[in-house]
Structures are given as structure tokens and as C-alpha cells.
C-alpha positions as CSV (number, residue, x, y, z in Angstrom):
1,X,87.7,86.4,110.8
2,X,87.7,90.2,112.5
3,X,89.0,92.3,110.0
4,X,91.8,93.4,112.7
5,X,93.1,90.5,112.7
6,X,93.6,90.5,108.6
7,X,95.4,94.2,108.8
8,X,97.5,93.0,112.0
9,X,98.1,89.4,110.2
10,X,99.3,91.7,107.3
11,X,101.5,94.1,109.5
12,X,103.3,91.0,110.5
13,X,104.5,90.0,107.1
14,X,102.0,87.3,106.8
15,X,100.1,86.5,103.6
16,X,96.0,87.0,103.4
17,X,93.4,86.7,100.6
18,X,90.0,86.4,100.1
19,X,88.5,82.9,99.2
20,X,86.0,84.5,97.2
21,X,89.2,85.6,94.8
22,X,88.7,84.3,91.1
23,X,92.6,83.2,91.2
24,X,93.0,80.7,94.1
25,X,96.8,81.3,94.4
26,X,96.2,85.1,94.8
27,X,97.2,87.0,98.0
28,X,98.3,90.6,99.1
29,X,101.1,91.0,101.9
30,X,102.5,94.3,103.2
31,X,106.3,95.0,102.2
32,X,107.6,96.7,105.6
33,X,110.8,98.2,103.7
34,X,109.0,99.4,101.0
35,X,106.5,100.1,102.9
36,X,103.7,99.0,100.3
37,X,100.8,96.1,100.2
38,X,102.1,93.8,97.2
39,X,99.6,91.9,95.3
40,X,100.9,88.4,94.1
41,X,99.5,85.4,91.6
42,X,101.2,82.3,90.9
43,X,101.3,81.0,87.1
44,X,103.1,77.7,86.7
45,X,104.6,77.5,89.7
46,X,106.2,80.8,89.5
47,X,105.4,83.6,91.3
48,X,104.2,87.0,90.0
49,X,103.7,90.4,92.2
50,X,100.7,92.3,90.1
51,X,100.2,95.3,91.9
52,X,102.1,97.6,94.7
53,X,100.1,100.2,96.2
54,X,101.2,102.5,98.9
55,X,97.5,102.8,100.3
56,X,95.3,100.0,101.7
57,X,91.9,101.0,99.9
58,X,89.3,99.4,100.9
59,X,85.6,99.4,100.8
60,X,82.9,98.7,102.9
61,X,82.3,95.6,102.0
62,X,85.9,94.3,102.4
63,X,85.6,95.5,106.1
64,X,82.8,93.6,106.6
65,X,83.3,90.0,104.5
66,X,84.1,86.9,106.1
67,X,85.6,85.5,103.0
68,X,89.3,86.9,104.7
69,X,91.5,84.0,105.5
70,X,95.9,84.3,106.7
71,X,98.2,81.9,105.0
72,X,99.8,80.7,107.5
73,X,102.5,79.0,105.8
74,X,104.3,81.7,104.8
75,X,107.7,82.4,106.4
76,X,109.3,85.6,106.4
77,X,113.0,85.8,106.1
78,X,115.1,88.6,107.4
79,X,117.5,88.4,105.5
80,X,116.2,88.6,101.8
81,X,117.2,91.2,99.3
82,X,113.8,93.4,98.5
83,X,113.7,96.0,95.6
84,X,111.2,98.4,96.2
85,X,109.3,100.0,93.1
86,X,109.8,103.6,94.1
């Protein structure tokens, strides 16, 4: 997978990880009213957000990896309550 298609996957509220990840049920997904990427785990079936940044930082290396995979699964809904850590 392009890396475009991970940062427009991303834009569009969907979920994406790297399979190479040491936690399987990690992903990152970009908060569009916060305006932030959100990291997230899951730890007993509940769901924890690690890490907000307000930058995409990336190195050369994650550009060019094909270890990037979209959760598709994910649905976003419009009308959920966000609190932004600001």
C-alpha cells in the first residue's frame, strides 16, 4: 500500500496501523475536530487512546514500508461527543 493512500485513508476518519506493530490492536486515526492523529491500544476489550500529537512525524522508513494496512471496519459517526486535549 502507496503511502497516499494511508494519509488520505487517515484524512477520512479511517483507522490504519502497521502490522509490524508489537500490539496487534494498535492503530492511529486523525481526530478532524481536534484536529490531532490519536494513537489507540485495546487492553481487555477496552479501548485506550495513548498518545495525541498535533504533527504527523514520520521518518523515512515509514514512507517507504509496506507493513501499512486501513481498518476498514471502522465506522465513523457524526454525531459523537469528542473532547479534544487542548
Amino acid at each position: 500500500m502507496k503511502f497516499s493512500e494511508v494519509v488520505d485513508a487517515l484524512m477520512e476518519g479511517k483507522r490504519v496501523r502497521k502490522t509490524n506493530w508489537d500490539n496487534s490492536t494498535a492503530y492511529l486515526i486523525y481526530e478532524a475536530e481536534c484536529n490531532t492523529f490519536d494513537f489507540y491500544m485495546t487492553s481487555d476489550g477496552e479501548i485506550y487512546k495513548i498518545q495525541s500529537y498535533t504533527t504527523l512525524d514520520l521518518t523515512p522508513k515509514d514512507l517507504t514500508c509496506d507493513s501499512w494496512e486501513v481498518i476498514n471496519d471502522h465506522v465513523v459517526d457524526a454525531n459523537k461527543k469528542v473532547e479534544c486535549d487542548q
